[in-house]
N, C-alpha and C positions, 0 to 999 in steps of 0.2 A: 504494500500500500504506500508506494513510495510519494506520488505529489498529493497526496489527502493531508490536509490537516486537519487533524481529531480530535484536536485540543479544544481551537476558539470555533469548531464550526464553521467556520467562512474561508472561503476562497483567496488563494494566495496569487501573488503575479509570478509566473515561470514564462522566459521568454521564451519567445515562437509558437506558446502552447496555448489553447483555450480550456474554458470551463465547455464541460458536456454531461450530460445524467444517462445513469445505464438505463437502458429501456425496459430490465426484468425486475430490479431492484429500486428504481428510481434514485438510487444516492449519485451527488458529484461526485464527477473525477476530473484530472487532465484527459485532453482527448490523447493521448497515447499512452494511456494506462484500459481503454477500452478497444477489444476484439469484434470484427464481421462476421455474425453466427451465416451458417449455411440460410438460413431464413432470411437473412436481412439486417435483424437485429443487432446494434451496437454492445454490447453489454460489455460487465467488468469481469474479471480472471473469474470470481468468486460463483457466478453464474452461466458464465459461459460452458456451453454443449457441443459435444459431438453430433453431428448426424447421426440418425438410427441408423446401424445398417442394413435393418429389414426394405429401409426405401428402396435398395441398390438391387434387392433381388428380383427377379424375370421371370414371367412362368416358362415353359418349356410347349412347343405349341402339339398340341394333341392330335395327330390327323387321323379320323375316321373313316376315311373313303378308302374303299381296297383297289387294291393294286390295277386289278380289269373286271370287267365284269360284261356280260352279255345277257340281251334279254329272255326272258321264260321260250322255250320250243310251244309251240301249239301244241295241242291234244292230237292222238295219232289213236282212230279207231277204229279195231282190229274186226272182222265181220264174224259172227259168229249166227251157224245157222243150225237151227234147232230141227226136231220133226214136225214142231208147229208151224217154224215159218217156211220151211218148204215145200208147203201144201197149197195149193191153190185154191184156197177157201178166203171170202173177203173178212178183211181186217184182221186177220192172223197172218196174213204171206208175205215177205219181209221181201223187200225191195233188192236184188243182185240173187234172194237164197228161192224163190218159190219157183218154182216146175212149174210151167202149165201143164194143163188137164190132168194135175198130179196131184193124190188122196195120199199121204203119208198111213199107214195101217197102225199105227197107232192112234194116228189124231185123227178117223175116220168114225164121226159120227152117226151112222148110218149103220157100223156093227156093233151091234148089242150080244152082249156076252148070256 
């Protein structure tokens, strides 16, 4: 606390120097007994801070998109034909699988057991 005077209170003449008050504490100082905080702030030894170092750190950036990608294949429908729909009876005869003038002897209506 070297240009403080603590005695009378009051402010002394040192040449080239002025009075100035720390901005966390409010007490005078000479202006070259007060430090520039990373904030701005003038302050004295007594108050003066480091940065946090938390401010310094960076996230790391996350990428969720993969690598390639290609769209869904359509649906691929495989025909499958029964003794029902190979019969040429209406609304049972499935369209590629019915025979005309064709009774499958299972699905034939007409024999009664």
């Amino acid at each position: 606390m070297l240009g403080r005077n603590v005695m009378s209170g009051k402010s002394y003449y040192l040449k080239g120097s002025y009075n100035v008050i720390c901005d966390r504490c409010g007490v005078e100082y000479k202006a070259g007994e007060l430090q520039k905080e990373w904030n701005g702030l003038m302050t004295c030894s007594n108050c003066w801070e480091i940065r946090q170092p938390q401010d310094f750190v960076r996230g790391v950036a996350d990428i969720q998109a993969v690598p390639w990608s290609r769209s869904e294949p359509e649906d691929s429908f495989i025909p499958f034909c029964t003794p029902n729909s190979i019969t040429a009876i209406a609304d049972f005869a499935k369209a590629g699988c019915a025979i005309a003038q064709f009774i499958h002897p299972l699905f034939d209506p007409t024999i009664t057991e």
